[in-house]
C-alpha positions, 0 to 999 in steps of 0.5 A: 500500500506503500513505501517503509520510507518517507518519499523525500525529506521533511524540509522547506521546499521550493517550488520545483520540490512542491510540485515534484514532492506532489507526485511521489506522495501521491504514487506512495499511496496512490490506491487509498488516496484515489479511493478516498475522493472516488468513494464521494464524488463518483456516486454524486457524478454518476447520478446527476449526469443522466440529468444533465444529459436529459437538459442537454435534449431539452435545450436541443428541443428549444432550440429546435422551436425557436429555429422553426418559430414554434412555441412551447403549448401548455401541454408540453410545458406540463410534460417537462416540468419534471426537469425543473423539480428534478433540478431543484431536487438535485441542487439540494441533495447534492450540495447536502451530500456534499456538505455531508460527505466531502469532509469526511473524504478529506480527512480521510485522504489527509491522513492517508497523505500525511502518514505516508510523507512520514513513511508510516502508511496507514491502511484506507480503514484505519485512515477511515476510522481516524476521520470519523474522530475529527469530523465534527470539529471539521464541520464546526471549522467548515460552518464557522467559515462559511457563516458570514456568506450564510447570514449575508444570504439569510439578510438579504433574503429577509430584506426583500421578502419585505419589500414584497409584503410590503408591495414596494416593487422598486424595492423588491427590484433594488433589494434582488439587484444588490442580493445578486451582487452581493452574495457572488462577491461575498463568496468571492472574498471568502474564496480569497481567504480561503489560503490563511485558513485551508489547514483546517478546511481540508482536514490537514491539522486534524492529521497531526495536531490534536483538538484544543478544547472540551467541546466540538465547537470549541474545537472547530474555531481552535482549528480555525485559529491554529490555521490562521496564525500558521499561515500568517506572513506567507498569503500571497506564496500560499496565493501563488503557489495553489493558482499554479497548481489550478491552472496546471490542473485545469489545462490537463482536465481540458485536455482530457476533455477535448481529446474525449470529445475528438475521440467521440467525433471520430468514432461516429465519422469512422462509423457513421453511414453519413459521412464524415463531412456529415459529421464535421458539419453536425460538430461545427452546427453549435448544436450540442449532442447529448452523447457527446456532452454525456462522454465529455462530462464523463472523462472531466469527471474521472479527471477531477476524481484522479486530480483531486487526490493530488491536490491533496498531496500538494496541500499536505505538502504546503502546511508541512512547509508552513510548520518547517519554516515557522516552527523548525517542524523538520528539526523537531522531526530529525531529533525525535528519529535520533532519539528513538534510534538511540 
């Protein structure tokens, strides 16, 4: 399941170590560390894609009336209101079992990643079994993050069902106006802040440093504090350092989807009984096939699933290099291995 040996030595790292150290933490447990992020994002996944794929037909089919003047009757809007239910519903259910789920499938890649950068692997069920123990103060260190977005959220809502008692439509247009405005840059400014506090929001620290206080509560925002004073100095190479990786990540999942989608070309103009012209014209129409959207999809998701352990890795990797250089973490490290060799 792994290496008896640390892949690399514990030390501050460059750049280029980053991103290399990367890639051997993730090949020294390349199994359990896929499975750990498989077992939550691939049921998700594979449940909503039938759904996008019927949207895709329903976007087809309107844009088929629009072309030929045709308007949608009441019959047929009776017919497919089921897609607008179906999508409330999976909104809903998938950001709850993402809220739900991914926490416990970070803690577990986490302590998966960080024991084998200290060359003592864990099997998946012990990794596993040490997530459920730091769960809740995860999710407690989750929602206390995320609570400022929430109650800007629950204002704004409150604001302009008020407006509408009330009868004020010019109110009720201001107040959805800024609401539009004003949650996508909340959520901006807390994606921002994300770098001073990601140790405990990825389930990092939970790992290796043991929780502070009586009560989960307590324990959440003692998290939270610990991730902010350990990345205090370093924003900006936290910054930097992870858009990197997004970008290098982001280039390789479009590349695998863009192959997957030439490859799904090529087999229906190899196949096809209309031809290839037939066929290059269908892809350059800008109408978007449902089997080829279903495919593309598919392939971005097993790439997003493969990747994500990786940035894991990366992240294990950050904090490991934060405790080095504020903490001397390596030579705390160096002198415990001389110490029990003796």
């Amino acid at each position: 399941m792994g290496t008896a040996h640390p892949p690399f030595f514990l030390r501050p790292l460059e750049i280029k170590h980053l991103f290399d150290f990367s890639i051997r933490l993730y090949r020294s447990a390349f199994a359990p560390l896929l499975l750990s992020m498989a077992m939550v994002q691939l049921p998700a996944a594979l449940l909503t894609l039938p759904f996008f794929v019927a949207m895709v037909n329903l976007m087809n089919e309107l844009q088929g009336m629009a072309n030929t003047g045709a308007m949608p009757n009441e019959a047929w809007a009776l017919q497919h209101i089921g897609y607008a239910i179906g999508a409330i519903v999976l909104v809903v259910g998938s950001l709850a079992y993402h809220l739900m789920v991914l926490p416990l499938a970070n803690l577990t890649c986490a302590k998966l990643a960080v024991s084998s950068a200290f060359g003592t692997p864990v099997r998946f069920d012990q990794a596993f079994r040490h997530a459920l123990t730091r769960y809740w103060p995860t999710q407690v260190a989750l929602a206390t993050y995320f609570l400022p977005v929430l109650a800007l959220s629950l204002l704004l809502l409150i604001v302009v069902a008020a407006f509408s008692v009330a009868g004020a439509t010019t109110g009720v247009i201001a107040a959805s106006v800024f609401a539009l405005l004003a949650i996508p840059a909340g959520l901006f400014a807390t994606l921002l802040i994300w770098f001073r506090f990601f140790p405990a929001l990825a389930g990092i620290l939970q790992t290796l440093e043991e929780p502070q206080g009586e009560n989960i509560f307590t324990q959440g925002v003692a998290y939270l504090r610990r991730a902010y004073e350990l990345t205090r100095g370093y924003y900006w190479r936290l910054f930097g350092l992870y858009i990197l990786l997004v970008i290098a990540i982001s280039f390789l999942t479009r590349g695998i989807s863009g192959s997957a989608e030439l490859a799904y070309y090529l087999g229906r103009a190899l196949t096809a009984r209309e031809g290839a012209e037939q066929v290059l014209n269908s892809a350059l129409s800008g109408k978007v096939d449902a089997w080829m959207y279903g495919i593309v999809m598919t392939a971005a998701m097993l790439a997003s699933v493969f990747f994500a352990p990786l940035m894991m890795c990366f992240e294990v990797l950050l904090y490991l290099d934060l405790r080095c250089r504020k903490e001397a973490f390596d030579l705390v490290m160096l002198l415990r291995r001389s110490g029990a060799h003796q």
